[in-house]
Structure formats: C-alpha cells, structure tokens
C-alpha positions, 0 to 999 in steps of 0.5 A: 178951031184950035188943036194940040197941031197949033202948038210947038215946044222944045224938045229933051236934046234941044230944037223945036218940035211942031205938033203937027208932026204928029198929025193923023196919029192919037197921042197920049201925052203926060206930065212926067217926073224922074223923082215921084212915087208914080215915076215907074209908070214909064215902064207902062208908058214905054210897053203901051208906046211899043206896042200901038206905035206902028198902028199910029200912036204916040207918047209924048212926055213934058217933064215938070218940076212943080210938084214938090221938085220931083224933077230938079235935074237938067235936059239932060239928066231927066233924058238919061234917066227915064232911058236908063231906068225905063228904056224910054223911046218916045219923044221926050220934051224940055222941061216945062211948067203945066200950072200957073202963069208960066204954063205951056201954052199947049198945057193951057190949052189941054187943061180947058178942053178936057178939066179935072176932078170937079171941073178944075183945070189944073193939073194936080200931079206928076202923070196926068196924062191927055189922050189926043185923037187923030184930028188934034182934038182932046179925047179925055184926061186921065188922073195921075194915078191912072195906069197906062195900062188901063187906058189901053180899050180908050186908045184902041178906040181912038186908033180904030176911028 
C-alpha cells in the first residue's frame, strides 16, 4: 500500500528529501504561496510547527505558483521570504505544480486519497493543506482557508495515536 513515505522531492536549498525521513511523525503538509491574501498563514503554520515539533509533528510547505502566479520568485526568494516576514523553520520544499499533468506525484497521490469539496481532487488554491498520520496514511484535507490554528484538536488526535 502506497504512502507519502513512498514519495521523495527537492528540497528549498537544493538536494533531495525522501519521505520517509519522516516516518513515525504526523505531517501536515500544504501548498504555499509568498504573494496570496492566505499567505499570513505562515505565521499560524510556524506557532503550530513550534509548538507540537517535539511531540513529533511536522509542517511541510511546497511552494506552487499555479494559482494566479502568487509565487513567481526562485528557491531562493520564496526561502528568504517566508524566514524573513514569518520565521519559517520547518522544511520548506522547491517549487512544485499540484494540478494538471506536471503535478508532484506526491501531490497526485494526496489528491485520491483524501478529495475536496464535492469529491473533486484538485487542489483549488494556495494553502490547502493534508494532515498525514504516523503510518504514512492520509488523514484528511483541509480548505484553504482553514486556519492552522483550528486544525490544532485534528493533530492532537493524530499525535495521541
């Protein structure tokens, strides 16, 4: 059976990150954005990072410029920016595509196990995020506009299994 451990990608700085790094840990992971109107969710995403990263949990972010180009910068600009105007220190990923042929495969993979609104996969904005349990496994899918905040009682969950 497949899980996000399967899955590898590029990471912000270069170099290549297997998921299964992050094995035995729940991940959140979300599809970000340095020029969007949901971008200040980095500063929800970093407090929630802090404060469950010892209990073993983990934010993931993919930055992805399909929605209307709100992330055009390089590696390194996006980098820069979300630890500059957020103080971003989890893992930050390369630039990837989430819709459409050239999407992740990681991203294909999150899309079929856990779909959106009205049971569509793709993903329909900056900040959607999936919430991964300890075994790799698909927990649920959260709407952009889902703070990160309100996700805190799903991961307590998923941290206390």
């Amino acid at each position: 059976m497949t899980t996000i451990y399967d899955f590898s990608a590029e990471k912000l700085e270069g170099g290549t990150q297997t998921l299964s790094d992050y094995a035995g840990k729940v991940v959140l992971i979300v599809n970000t954005a340095s020029k969007c109107g949901f971008t200040p969710q980095f500063e929800g995403l970093e407090k929630v990072y802090e404060k469950y990263k010892d209990q073993g949990f983990v934010v993931l972010g993919f930055p992805c410029n399909q929605f209307a180009s709100q992330d055009p910068g390089s590696n390194t600009d996006i980098g820069e920016f979300c630890q500059r105007n957020y103080g971003v220190s989890f893992p930050m990923f390369a630039k990837i595509d989430v819709n459409g042929s050239d999407a992740h495969p990681l991203y294909k993979y999150l899309t079929k196990e856990a779909k959106g609104l009205l049971g569509t996969e793709a993903v329909k904005w900056n900040f959607t995020k999936f919430l991964v349990g300890r075994d790799g496994n698909v927990i649920d899918r959260y709407a952009t506009a889902t703070k990160p905040e309100a996700m805190v009682k799903d991961i307590e969950k998923a941290l206390a299994k």
